[in-house]
N, C-alpha and C positions, 0 to 999 in steps of 0.2 A: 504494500500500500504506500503511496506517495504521503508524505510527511507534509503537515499541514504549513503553509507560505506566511501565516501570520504570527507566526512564536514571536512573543513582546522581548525587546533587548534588555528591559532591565524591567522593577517593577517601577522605581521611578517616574520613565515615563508612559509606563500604560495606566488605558483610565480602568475609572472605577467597574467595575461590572454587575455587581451583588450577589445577591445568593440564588444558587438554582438547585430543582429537586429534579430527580431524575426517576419516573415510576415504569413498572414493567415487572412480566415474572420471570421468576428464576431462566435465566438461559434468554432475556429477552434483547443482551448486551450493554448491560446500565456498565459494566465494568467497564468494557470498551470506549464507549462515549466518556464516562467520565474520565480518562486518561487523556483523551484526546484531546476534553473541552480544557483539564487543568493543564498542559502544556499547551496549546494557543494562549490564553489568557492570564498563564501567570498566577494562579489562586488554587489554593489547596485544596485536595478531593478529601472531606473530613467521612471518615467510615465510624459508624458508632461502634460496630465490632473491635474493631480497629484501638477507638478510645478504651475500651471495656478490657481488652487484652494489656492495654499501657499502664491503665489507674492499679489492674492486678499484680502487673511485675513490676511496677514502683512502688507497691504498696502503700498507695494515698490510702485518704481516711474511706474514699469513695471506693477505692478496690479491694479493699480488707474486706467491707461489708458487703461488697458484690460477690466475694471469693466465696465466703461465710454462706451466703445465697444459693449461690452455682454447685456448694459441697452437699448442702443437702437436694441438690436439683430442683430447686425453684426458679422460678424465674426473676430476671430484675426486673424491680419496680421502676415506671415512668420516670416516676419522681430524682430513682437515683440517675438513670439514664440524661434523665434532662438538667441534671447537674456539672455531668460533665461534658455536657454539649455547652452550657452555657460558658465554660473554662474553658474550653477552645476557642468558642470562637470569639473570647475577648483576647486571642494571641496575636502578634500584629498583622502575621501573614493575612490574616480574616480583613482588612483594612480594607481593602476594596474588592470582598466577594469571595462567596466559598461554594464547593457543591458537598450536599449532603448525602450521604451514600450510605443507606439504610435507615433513613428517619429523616418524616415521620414515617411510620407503619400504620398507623391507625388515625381516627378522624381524633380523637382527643387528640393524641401528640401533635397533630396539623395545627388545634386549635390551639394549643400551649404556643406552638412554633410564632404564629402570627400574631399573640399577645406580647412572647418576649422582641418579636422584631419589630414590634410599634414601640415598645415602651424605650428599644434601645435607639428611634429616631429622635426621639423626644429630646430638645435641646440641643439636635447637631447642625452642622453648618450643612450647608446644603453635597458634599463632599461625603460626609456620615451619613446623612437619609440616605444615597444613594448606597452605598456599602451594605445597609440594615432595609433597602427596601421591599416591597412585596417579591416574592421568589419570583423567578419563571419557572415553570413546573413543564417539564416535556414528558409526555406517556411514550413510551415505545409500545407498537402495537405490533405484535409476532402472532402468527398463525397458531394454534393450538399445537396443531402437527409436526409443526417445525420446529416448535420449541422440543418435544420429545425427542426429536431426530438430533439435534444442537445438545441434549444434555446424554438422552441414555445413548448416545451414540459415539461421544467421547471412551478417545482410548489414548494411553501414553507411554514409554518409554523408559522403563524403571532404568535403564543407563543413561541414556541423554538425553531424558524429559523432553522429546518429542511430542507436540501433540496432533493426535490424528482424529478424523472422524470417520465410521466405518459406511456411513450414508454419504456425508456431507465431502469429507477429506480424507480416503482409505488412501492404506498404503500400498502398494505396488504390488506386495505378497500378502494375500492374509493376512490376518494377525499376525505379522512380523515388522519392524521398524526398517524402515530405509535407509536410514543410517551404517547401524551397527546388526540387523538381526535379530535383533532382542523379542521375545514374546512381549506383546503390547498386554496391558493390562488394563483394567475399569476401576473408579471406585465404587466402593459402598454405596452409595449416596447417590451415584447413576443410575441405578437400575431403575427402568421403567413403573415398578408401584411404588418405590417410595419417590421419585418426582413426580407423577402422580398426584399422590400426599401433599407433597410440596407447593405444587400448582392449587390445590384445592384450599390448602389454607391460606394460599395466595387471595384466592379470590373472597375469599373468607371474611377475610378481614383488612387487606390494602386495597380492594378494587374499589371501595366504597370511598377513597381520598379523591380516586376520578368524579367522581358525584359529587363532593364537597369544592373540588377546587375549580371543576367545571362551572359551576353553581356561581363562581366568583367571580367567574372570566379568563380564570390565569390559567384556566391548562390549554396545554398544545400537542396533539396531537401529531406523531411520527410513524411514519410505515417502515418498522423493526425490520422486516424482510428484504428490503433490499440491500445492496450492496454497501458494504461500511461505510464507504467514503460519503452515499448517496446520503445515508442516515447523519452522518457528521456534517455536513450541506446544508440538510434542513434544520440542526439542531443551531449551530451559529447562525443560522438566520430566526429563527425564534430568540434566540437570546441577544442579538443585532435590535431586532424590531419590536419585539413586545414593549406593551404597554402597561407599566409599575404602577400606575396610578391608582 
Protein backbone atom coordinates (compact mmCIF):
# COMPACT_ATOMS: atom_id res chain seq x y z
CA UNK A 1 0.00 0.00 0.00
CA UNK A 2 1.28 3.55 -0.93
CA UNK A 3 2.10 5.53 2.21
CA UNK A 4 -0.17 8.35 2.86
CA UNK A 5 1.44 12.03 1.19
CA UNK A 6 0.29 14.19 4.03
CA UNK A 7 2.43 12.83 7.22
CA UNK A 8 2.77 16.42 9.26
CA UNK A 9 6.64 17.59 9.66
CA UNK A 10 6.46 18.28 13.19
CA UNK A 11 3.54 18.73 15.57
CA UNK A 12 4.33 22.30 15.76
CA UNK A 13 3.19 23.13 12.64
CA UNK A 14 0.15 20.90 12.14
CA UNK A 15 -3.33 22.17 13.04
CA UNK A 16 -5.56 21.11 15.48
CA UNK A 17 -7.68 18.02 14.51
CA UNK A 18 -9.61 16.78 17.71
CA UNK A 19 -11.00 13.78 18.71
CA UNK A 20 -12.39 10.83 16.43
CA UNK A 21 -14.05 7.54 17.35
CA UNK A 22 -13.76 4.89 15.18
CA UNK A 23 -16.88 2.00 15.22
CA UNK A 24 -17.11 -1.24 13.47
CA UNK A 25 -16.89 -5.11 14.41
CA UNK A 26 -14.21 -7.16 15.37
CA UNK A 27 -12.36 -7.70 11.93
CA UNK A 28 -14.08 -4.55 10.48
CA UNK A 29 -10.31 -2.70 10.40
CA UNK A 30 -10.72 0.14 13.03
CA UNK A 31 -6.81 -1.06 13.70
CA UNK A 32 -5.90 -0.35 10.37
CA UNK A 33 -7.49 3.14 9.98
CA UNK A 34 -6.41 4.05 13.19
CA UNK A 35 -2.62 3.61 12.34
CA UNK A 36 -3.01 5.26 9.22
CA UNK A 37 -5.27 8.39 10.60
CA UNK A 38 -2.52 8.76 13.63
CA UNK A 39 0.47 8.88 11.28
CA UNK A 40 -1.07 11.40 8.67
CA UNK A 41 -2.05 13.66 11.46
CA UNK A 42 0.37 13.48 14.20
CA UNK A 43 -2.16 12.41 17.27
CA UNK A 44 -2.05 9.59 19.27
CA UNK A 45 -4.22 6.33 18.76
CA UNK A 46 -5.33 6.05 22.61
CA UNK A 47 -6.48 2.01 23.04
CA UNK A 48 -8.32 1.77 26.56
CA UNK A 49 -6.85 -1.81 26.57
CA UNK A 50 -3.89 -0.58 25.88
CA UNK A 51 -4.39 2.14 29.20
CA UNK A 52 -5.78 -0.88 31.34
CA UNK A 53 -2.51 -3.12 30.51
CA UNK A 54 -0.02 0.33 31.40
CA UNK A 55 -2.07 1.48 34.90
CA UNK A 56 -1.58 -2.77 35.79
CA UNK A 57 2.23 -2.89 35.09
CA UNK A 58 2.99 0.46 36.72
CA UNK A 59 0.93 -0.40 39.33
CA UNK A 60 -1.04 3.10 39.73
CA UNK A 61 -3.70 3.21 42.33
CA UNK A 62 -6.00 2.78 39.14
CA UNK A 63 -4.32 -0.73 38.15
CA UNK A 64 -3.99 -2.23 41.45
CA UNK A 65 -7.69 -2.14 41.64
CA UNK A 66 -8.30 -3.11 38.10
CA UNK A 67 -5.65 -6.01 38.65
CA UNK A 68 -7.73 -6.95 42.02
CA UNK A 69 -11.00 -6.98 39.49
CA UNK A 70 -9.57 -8.99 36.45
CA UNK A 71 -8.09 -11.61 39.43
CA UNK A 72 -11.27 -12.58 40.60
CA UNK A 73 -12.64 -12.15 36.76
CA UNK A 74 -15.00 -9.21 36.97
CA UNK A 75 -15.18 -6.86 34.80
CA UNK A 76 -13.92 -3.14 35.15
CA UNK A 77 -16.04 -0.77 36.02
CA UNK A 78 -16.82 2.47 33.64
CA UNK A 79 -16.08 4.57 36.26
CA UNK A 80 -12.45 3.08 36.63
CA UNK A 81 -12.19 2.83 32.86
CA UNK A 82 -13.09 6.56 32.59
CA UNK A 83 -10.50 7.58 34.95
CA UNK A 84 -7.87 6.66 33.01
CA UNK A 85 -9.11 7.93 29.97
CA UNK A 86 -9.42 11.06 31.48
CA UNK A 87 -5.25 10.85 32.53
CA UNK A 88 -4.45 10.50 29.13
CA UNK A 89 -5.94 12.59 27.55
CA UNK A 90 -4.90 15.43 29.62
CA UNK A 91 -1.18 14.23 28.36
CA UNK A 92 0.19 16.88 26.00
CA UNK A 93 0.38 14.72 22.85
CA UNK A 94 -3.86 14.83 23.28
CA UNK A 95 -3.38 18.94 22.57
CA UNK A 96 -4.68 18.95 19.21
CA UNK A 97 -6.72 15.54 18.94
CA UNK A 98 -6.66 11.81 19.72
CA UNK A 99 -8.54 8.62 18.39
CA UNK A 100 -10.09 6.52 20.64
CA UNK A 101 -9.62 2.99 20.12
CA UNK A 102 -12.07 0.82 22.07
CA UNK A 103 -14.31 3.56 23.82
CA UNK A 104 -16.99 4.23 24.12
CA UNK A 105 -18.53 0.80 23.93
CA UNK A 106 -21.74 1.54 25.02
CA UNK A 107 -24.31 4.47 24.82
CA UNK A 108 -23.42 5.42 28.63
CA UNK A 109 -19.68 5.77 28.20
CA UNK A 110 -20.69 7.86 24.72
CA UNK A 111 -22.74 9.97 27.00
CA UNK A 112 -19.88 10.38 29.97
CA UNK A 113 -17.56 10.98 26.75
CA UNK A 114 -19.50 14.17 25.54
CA UNK A 115 -20.15 15.43 29.11
CA UNK A 116 -16.31 15.30 29.82
CA UNK A 117 -15.53 16.87 26.28
CA UNK A 118 -17.99 19.84 26.98
CA UNK A 119 -16.91 20.42 30.20
CA UNK A 120 -13.10 20.39 29.05
CA UNK A 121 -14.12 23.28 26.27
CA UNK A 122 -15.26 25.25 28.95
CA UNK A 123 -12.89 28.29 29.39
CA UNK A 124 -10.53 27.44 26.36
CA UNK A 125 -9.31 29.65 23.73
CA UNK A 126 -10.68 28.82 20.64
CA UNK A 127 -7.38 26.42 19.85
CA UNK A 128 -8.75 24.18 23.04
CA UNK A 129 -12.53 24.00 21.85
CA UNK A 130 -11.18 22.71 18.90
CA UNK A 131 -8.78 19.88 20.54
CA UNK A 132 -11.83 18.86 23.17
CA UNK A 133 -14.48 19.31 20.22
CA UNK A 134 -17.54 17.03 19.38
CA UNK A 135 -15.75 13.70 17.95
CA UNK A 136 -16.06 12.73 14.36
CA UNK A 137 -17.27 9.37 14.70
CA UNK A 138 -16.69 7.06 11.37
CA UNK A 139 -18.60 3.52 11.29
CA UNK A 140 -16.94 1.11 9.02
CA UNK A 141 -19.53 -0.92 7.52
CA UNK A 142 -18.11 -4.64 6.51
CA UNK A 143 -20.26 -7.20 5.11
CA UNK A 144 -21.21 -9.96 7.60
CA UNK A 145 -19.51 -12.55 5.51
CA UNK A 146 -16.59 -10.91 5.04
CA UNK A 147 -15.97 -10.19 8.32
CA UNK A 148 -15.89 -14.06 9.13
CA UNK A 149 -13.76 -14.62 6.16
CA UNK A 150 -11.17 -11.53 7.45
CA UNK A 151 -11.06 -13.18 11.04
CA UNK A 152 -11.63 -17.09 11.17
CA UNK A 153 -9.68 -17.10 8.01
CA UNK A 154 -6.49 -15.73 9.54
CA UNK A 155 -3.51 -17.80 9.66
CA UNK A 156 0.36 -17.14 10.69
CA UNK A 157 3.63 -18.07 10.85
CA UNK A 158 4.95 -19.24 14.39
CA UNK A 159 8.71 -18.60 12.72
CA UNK A 160 8.39 -15.20 10.90
CA UNK A 161 4.82 -14.11 11.92
CA UNK A 162 3.62 -14.05 8.58
CA UNK A 163 0.32 -13.23 8.17
CA UNK A 164 -1.89 -15.00 5.61
CA UNK A 165 -5.59 -15.55 4.98
CA UNK A 166 -6.79 -18.98 3.72
CA UNK A 167 -9.87 -17.10 1.74
CA UNK A 168 -8.61 -13.63 1.45
CA UNK A 169 -4.44 -14.19 1.31
CA UNK A 170 -3.50 -18.13 1.02
CA UNK A 171 -0.26 -19.08 0.64
CA UNK A 172 1.11 -20.71 -2.35
CA UNK A 173 1.08 -24.27 -0.56
CA UNK A 174 -1.51 -25.01 1.90
CA UNK A 175 -1.12 -24.56 5.06
CA UNK A 176 2.47 -23.90 4.62
CA UNK A 177 4.28 -20.26 4.85
CA UNK A 178 6.06 -18.91 1.98
CA UNK A 179 8.75 -17.84 3.43
CA UNK A 180 10.27 -20.57 5.55
CA UNK A 181 7.65 -23.65 5.21
CA UNK A 182 6.57 -23.53 8.53
CA UNK A 183 2.99 -25.02 9.26
CA UNK A 184 0.71 -21.94 9.55
CA UNK A 185 -1.38 -21.81 12.58
CA UNK A 186 -4.83 -20.19 13.93
CA UNK A 187 -5.64 -18.69 17.00
CA UNK A 188 -8.09 -19.44 19.79
CA UNK A 189 -10.17 -16.75 19.37
CA UNK A 190 -10.49 -17.24 15.32
CA UNK A 191 -12.52 -19.92 15.13
CA UNK A 192 -15.68 -19.29 13.51
CA UNK A 193 -18.24 -19.77 16.80
CA UNK A 194 -16.58 -17.84 19.18
CA UNK A 195 -16.21 -14.63 16.51
CA UNK A 196 -19.58 -15.54 16.09
CA UNK A 197 -19.89 -14.62 19.81
CA UNK A 198 -17.95 -11.98 19.39
CA UNK A 199 -19.94 -10.21 16.52
CA UNK A 200 -23.06 -10.99 18.48
CA UNK A 201 -22.12 -9.16 21.52
CA UNK A 202 -20.83 -6.66 19.13
CA UNK A 203 -24.06 -5.93 18.10
CA UNK A 204 -25.36 -6.37 21.47
CA UNK A 205 -24.28 -3.71 22.84
CA UNK A 206 -21.87 -1.17 20.52
CA UNK A 207 -24.20 -1.16 17.55
CA UNK A 208 -26.65 0.95 19.47
CA UNK A 209 -23.63 4.06 19.79
CA UNK A 210 -24.62 4.15 15.74
CA UNK A 211 -28.29 5.07 16.80
CA UNK A 212 -27.00 7.48 19.56
CA UNK A 213 -24.59 9.26 17.46
CA UNK A 214 -26.55 9.10 14.25
CA UNK A 215 -29.33 10.77 16.23
CA UNK A 216 -26.76 13.74 16.73
CA UNK A 217 -25.59 14.01 13.38
CA UNK A 218 -21.99 13.11 13.93
CA UNK A 219 -21.76 9.68 12.47
CA UNK A 220 -20.22 8.90 9.12
CA UNK A 221 -20.67 6.36 7.42
CA UNK A 222 -17.79 4.17 5.43
CA UNK A 223 -17.83 1.15 3.09
CA UNK A 224 -15.31 -1.30 5.33
CA UNK A 225 -15.16 -3.59 2.03
CA UNK A 226 -13.32 -1.88 -0.16
CA UNK A 227 -9.90 -1.44 -0.70
CA UNK A 228 -7.79 0.18 2.37
CA UNK A 229 -6.53 2.98 0.62
CA UNK A 230 -10.21 3.47 -0.77
CA UNK A 231 -11.48 3.30 3.04
CA UNK A 232 -8.44 5.74 4.35
CA UNK A 233 -9.91 8.39 1.36
CA UNK A 234 -13.01 8.55 2.64
CA UNK A 235 -12.01 8.54 6.35
CA UNK A 236 -9.76 11.86 5.80
CA UNK A 237 -12.26 13.29 4.08
CA UNK A 238 -14.90 12.85 6.97
CA UNK A 239 -12.45 14.06 9.28
CA UNK A 240 -11.38 17.05 6.51
CA UNK A 241 -15.02 18.03 6.38
CA UNK A 242 -17.20 17.33 9.11
CA UNK A 243 -19.15 19.43 10.98
CA UNK A 244 -18.17 19.82 15.12
CA UNK A 245 -20.69 22.03 15.69
Amino acid sequence: MTAPTTVVSSVADARIVGPIILLGAPGAGKGTQAKLIACTYGIPQISTGDLLRDNVARGTELGVAAKALMNKGELVPDQMVQDMVIGRLHEPDCSRGFILDGFPRTVPQAEWLDKFLEKEREGKDAAGKAAYAAPVVIQLQVDYNLILQRIAGRRSCPTCGRIYNVYLQPPKVEGKCDVDGATLVGRPDDREDVVKERLKAYEQQTLPLVDYYSSRGRLIAVDGDLPVEEVMRQAFSAIEHVNRL
